[in-house]
N, C-alpha and C positions, 0 to 999 in steps of 0.2 A: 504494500500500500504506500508506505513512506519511502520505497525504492524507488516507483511511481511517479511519485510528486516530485523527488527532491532531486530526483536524477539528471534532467535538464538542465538546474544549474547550481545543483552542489556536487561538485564531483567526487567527493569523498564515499558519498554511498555508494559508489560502481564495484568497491572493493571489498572481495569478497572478505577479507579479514577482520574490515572495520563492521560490515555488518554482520558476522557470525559474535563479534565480541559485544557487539547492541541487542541482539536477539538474546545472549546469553543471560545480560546484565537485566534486561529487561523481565526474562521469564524469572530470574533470582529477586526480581522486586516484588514482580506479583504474586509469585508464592509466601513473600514474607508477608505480604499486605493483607492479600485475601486468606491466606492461615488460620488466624485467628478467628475473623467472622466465619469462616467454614466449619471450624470445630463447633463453635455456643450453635449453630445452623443444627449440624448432625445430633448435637447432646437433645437440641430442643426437642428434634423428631424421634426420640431416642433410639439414633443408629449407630449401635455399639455392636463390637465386635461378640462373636458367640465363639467359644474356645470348646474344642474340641476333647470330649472327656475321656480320651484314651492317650492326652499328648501329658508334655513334662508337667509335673503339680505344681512347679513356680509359674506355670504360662494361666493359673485358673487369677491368678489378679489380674491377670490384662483385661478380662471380661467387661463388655462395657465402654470399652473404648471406641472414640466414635471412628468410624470405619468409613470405604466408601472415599477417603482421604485422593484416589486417584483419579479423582474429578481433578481435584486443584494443580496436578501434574500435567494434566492434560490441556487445561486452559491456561497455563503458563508457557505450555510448550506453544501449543498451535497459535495463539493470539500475537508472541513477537513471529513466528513464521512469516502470518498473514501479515504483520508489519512492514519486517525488516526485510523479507524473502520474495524474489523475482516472480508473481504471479503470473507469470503467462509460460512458468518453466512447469512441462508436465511428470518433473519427477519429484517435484515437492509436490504437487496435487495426489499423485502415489502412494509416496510418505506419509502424508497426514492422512488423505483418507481408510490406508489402511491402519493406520496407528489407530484412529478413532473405530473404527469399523471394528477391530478386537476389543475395545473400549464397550461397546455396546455387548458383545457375548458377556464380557465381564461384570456389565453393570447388571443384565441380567439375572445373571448368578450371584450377584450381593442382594440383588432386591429380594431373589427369592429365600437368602438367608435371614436377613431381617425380617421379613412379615413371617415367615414361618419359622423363626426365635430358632434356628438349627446352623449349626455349621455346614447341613450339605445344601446345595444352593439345587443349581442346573444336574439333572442327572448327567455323569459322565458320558452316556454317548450324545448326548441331545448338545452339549458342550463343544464334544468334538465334531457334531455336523455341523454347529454355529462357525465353529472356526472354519474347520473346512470349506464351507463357502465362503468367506473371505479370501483366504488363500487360492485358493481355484481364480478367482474373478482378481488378484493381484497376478496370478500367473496368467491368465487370458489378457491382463492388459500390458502384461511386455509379451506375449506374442504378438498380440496389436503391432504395438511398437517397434519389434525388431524387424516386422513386415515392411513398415515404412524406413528403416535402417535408422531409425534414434535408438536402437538399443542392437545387444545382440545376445544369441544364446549359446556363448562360449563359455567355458570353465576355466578357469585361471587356477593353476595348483601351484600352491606352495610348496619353493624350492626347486621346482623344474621350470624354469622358462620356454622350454620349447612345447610343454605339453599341456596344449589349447583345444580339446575336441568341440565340436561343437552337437546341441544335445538338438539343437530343432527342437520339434512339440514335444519330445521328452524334458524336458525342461521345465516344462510347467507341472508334472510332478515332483519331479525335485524342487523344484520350489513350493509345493504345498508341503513337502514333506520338512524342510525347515522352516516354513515358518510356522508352522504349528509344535513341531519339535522344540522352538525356541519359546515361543507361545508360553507351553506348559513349562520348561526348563525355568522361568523365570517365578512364575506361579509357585511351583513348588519349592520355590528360593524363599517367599514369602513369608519368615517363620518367625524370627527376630526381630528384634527392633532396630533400626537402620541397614538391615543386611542386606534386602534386594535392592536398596535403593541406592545403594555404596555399590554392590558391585554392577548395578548398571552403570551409575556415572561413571564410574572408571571405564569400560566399557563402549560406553557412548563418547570418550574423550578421547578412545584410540580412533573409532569410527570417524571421527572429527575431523581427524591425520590424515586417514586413510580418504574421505573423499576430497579432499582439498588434494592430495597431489594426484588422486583421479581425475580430477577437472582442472590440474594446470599443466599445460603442454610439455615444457621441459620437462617436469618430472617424472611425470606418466612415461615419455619416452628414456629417459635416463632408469629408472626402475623398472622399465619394459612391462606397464599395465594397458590396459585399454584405456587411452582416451575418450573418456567422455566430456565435450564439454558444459553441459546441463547437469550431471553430476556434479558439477561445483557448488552450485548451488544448494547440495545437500548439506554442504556443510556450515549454511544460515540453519536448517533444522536441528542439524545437531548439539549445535553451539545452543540450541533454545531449550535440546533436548538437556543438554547439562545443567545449565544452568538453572531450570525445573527441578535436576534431580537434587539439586544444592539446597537448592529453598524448601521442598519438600522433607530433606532429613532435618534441618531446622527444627520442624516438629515432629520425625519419626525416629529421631537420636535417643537412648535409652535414656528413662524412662518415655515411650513413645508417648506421647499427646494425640496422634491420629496416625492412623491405620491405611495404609495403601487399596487394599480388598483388592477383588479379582479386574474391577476395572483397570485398575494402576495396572496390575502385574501382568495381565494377558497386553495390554496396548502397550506395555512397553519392553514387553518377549518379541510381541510384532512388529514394532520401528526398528529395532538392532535387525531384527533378519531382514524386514523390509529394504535400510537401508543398505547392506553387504551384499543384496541381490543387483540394487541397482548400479552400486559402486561397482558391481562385479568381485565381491572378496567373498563371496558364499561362504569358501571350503576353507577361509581365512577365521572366520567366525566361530567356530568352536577354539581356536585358540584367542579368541579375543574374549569371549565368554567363557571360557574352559570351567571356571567355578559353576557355573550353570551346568555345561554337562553333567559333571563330577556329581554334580546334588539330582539333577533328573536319572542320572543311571544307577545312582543309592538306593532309587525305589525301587527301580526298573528288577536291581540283583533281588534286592530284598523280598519283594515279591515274587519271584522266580524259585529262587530260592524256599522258600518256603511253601509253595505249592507244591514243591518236586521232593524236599524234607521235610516238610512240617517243620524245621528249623529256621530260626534267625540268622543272618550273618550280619545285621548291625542290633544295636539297644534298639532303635527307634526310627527310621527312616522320613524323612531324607538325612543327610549326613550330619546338616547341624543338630539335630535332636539328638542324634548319638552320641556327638560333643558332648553336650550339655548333658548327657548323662554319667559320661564317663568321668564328668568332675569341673568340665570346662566351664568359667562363669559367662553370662551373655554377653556381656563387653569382649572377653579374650577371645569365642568363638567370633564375635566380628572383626577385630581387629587383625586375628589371622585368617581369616578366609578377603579380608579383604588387601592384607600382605600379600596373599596367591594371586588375587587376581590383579592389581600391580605390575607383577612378574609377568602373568602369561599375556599383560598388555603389552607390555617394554616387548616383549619374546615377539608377537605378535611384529608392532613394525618394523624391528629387527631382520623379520623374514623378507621383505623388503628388499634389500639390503645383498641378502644370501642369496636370493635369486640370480 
């Protein structure tokens, strides 16, 4: 909108650096601003969190807490986008609409947990159709695109530069299959107080990197990535994406004051894969999230395991619960799962590099 305006004769908005660090600063305003009136909002309608009676017995205080908190994530992110971000570019149109469109499966699933006073919301498959069709209609709209050649359906592997296959309309299930993969990966991160939202930021701060030299000519060619130049512009989302996720731990830092709930956690599983697809860093993205996998495949073993032994292989599943049982206090299980994920960020650009 203010690109729009101010473009003609401030030339300082054309840059893509100056407006990803305004979109950033912006979305970290309005999280701190609208915070507060959000929470007395939720307490009014009393939309508190429902804790689950078979999880750790320190998590039965949280009960109560107003939830639902990933509205406020959401409207900090997309509102500096629609700001500070080139509207006529069709892969932030992408980005938000699928960040939000997961948003919606999510809010679904809190609504259904609050009127019906339960921790289970959406049944799980009614969940994973919800998602599903988003993902599907995210992957039908870059085969749109790669048809018009604004996009393409090549794979880009890390650490081999020469090996580029290209998937055509298989591609759009691989790409359903991560973003709902990440979807849930981030979801079931959800457990702590400040945890999935620490390790998205970090997370969304390499994605940052990574589309900004996607979308700048030298470096795309010096790293030998694909050139996009509309992909630059992801990185005004990103930067909005962080700076959300700043102002939101403000108030979900231990002791949490509000609760992300599944709208937060499923629409912001979907912007990271959202935007790794467009950037083209797909198969870059479990090491950019690696703590995300590591926590979605906790359940994955656990349950597996357990149908085939009747036995455990953790206390508790996902991984942090098992922490936390093993003796770990919740600040130390954040602070180290968010030292990991740090690393597999740093690791991540690095690869870069090793190509």
């Amino acid at each position: 909108m203010l690109y729009h305006l101010l473009h003609p004769s401030f030339n300082l908005v054309q840059y893509i650096t100056f407006r990803t660090a305004a979109a950033g600063l912006t979305a970290f305003a309005i999280s701190l601003v609208m915070g507060p009136w959000l929470i007395r909002t939720l307490r009014g309608f009393q939309i508190g969190q429902v804790v689950r009676d078979d999880g750790p017995a320190t998590h039965q205080s949280k009960a109560g807490t107003p939830t639902m908190g990933g509205l406020l994530i959401l409207t900090a992110a997309i509102v500096p986008t629609l700001v500070w971000g080139d509207l006529a570019n069709a892969f932030i149109w992408v980005a938000m609409l699928s960040t939000l469109a997961f948003g919606v499966v999510g809010f679904l699933d809190d609504y259904l947990k609050v009127v019906h006073k339960t921790h289970r919301g959406l049944r799980p498959l009614y969940k994973l159709i919800g998602q599903g069709v988003v993902a599907i209609s995210v992957g039908l709209t870059l085969l749109w695109l790669s048809e018009r050649e604004l996009y393409n359906t090549e794979l880009i592997f890390p650490f081999f530069k020469g090996l580029t296959p290209d998937l055509g309309w298989v591609y759009v299930p691989f790409g359903v299959l991560l973003l709902v993969f990440f979807s849930n990966a981030v979801n079931l991160s959800d457990g702590l107080d400040g945890l999935a939202i620490s390790l998205f930021t970090v997370a969304a701060a390499a994605l940052t990197a990574l589309a900004y030299v996607t979308g700048h000519a030298i470096f795309a060619e010096y790293l030998l990535l694909s050139h996009f130049v509309p992909a630059a512009e992801l990185t005004v989302f990103c930067g909005a994406l962080v700076g959300a996720g700043l102002g939101f731990l403000w108030y979900n830092s231990h002791p949490a004051e509000l609760f992300m709930g599944d709208v937060g956690s499923l629409a912001l599983g979907g912007a990271l894969a959202t935007v790794s697809i467009l950037i083209k860093q797909e198969l870059l993205l479990p090491i950019v999230g690696a703590v995300f996998v590591i926590e979605l495949f906790s359940v994955v073993i656990q349950v597996s395991y357990f149908k085939i032994t009747g036995q455990r292989v953790f206390r508790m599943a996902p991984l942090h619960h098992h922490c936390e049982l093993i003796g770990w206090s919740e600040p130390k299980v954040l602070s180290r799962f968010l030292i990991a994920a740090v690393v597999f960020a740093c690791f991540s650009l690095a690869t870069l590099k090793l190509r």
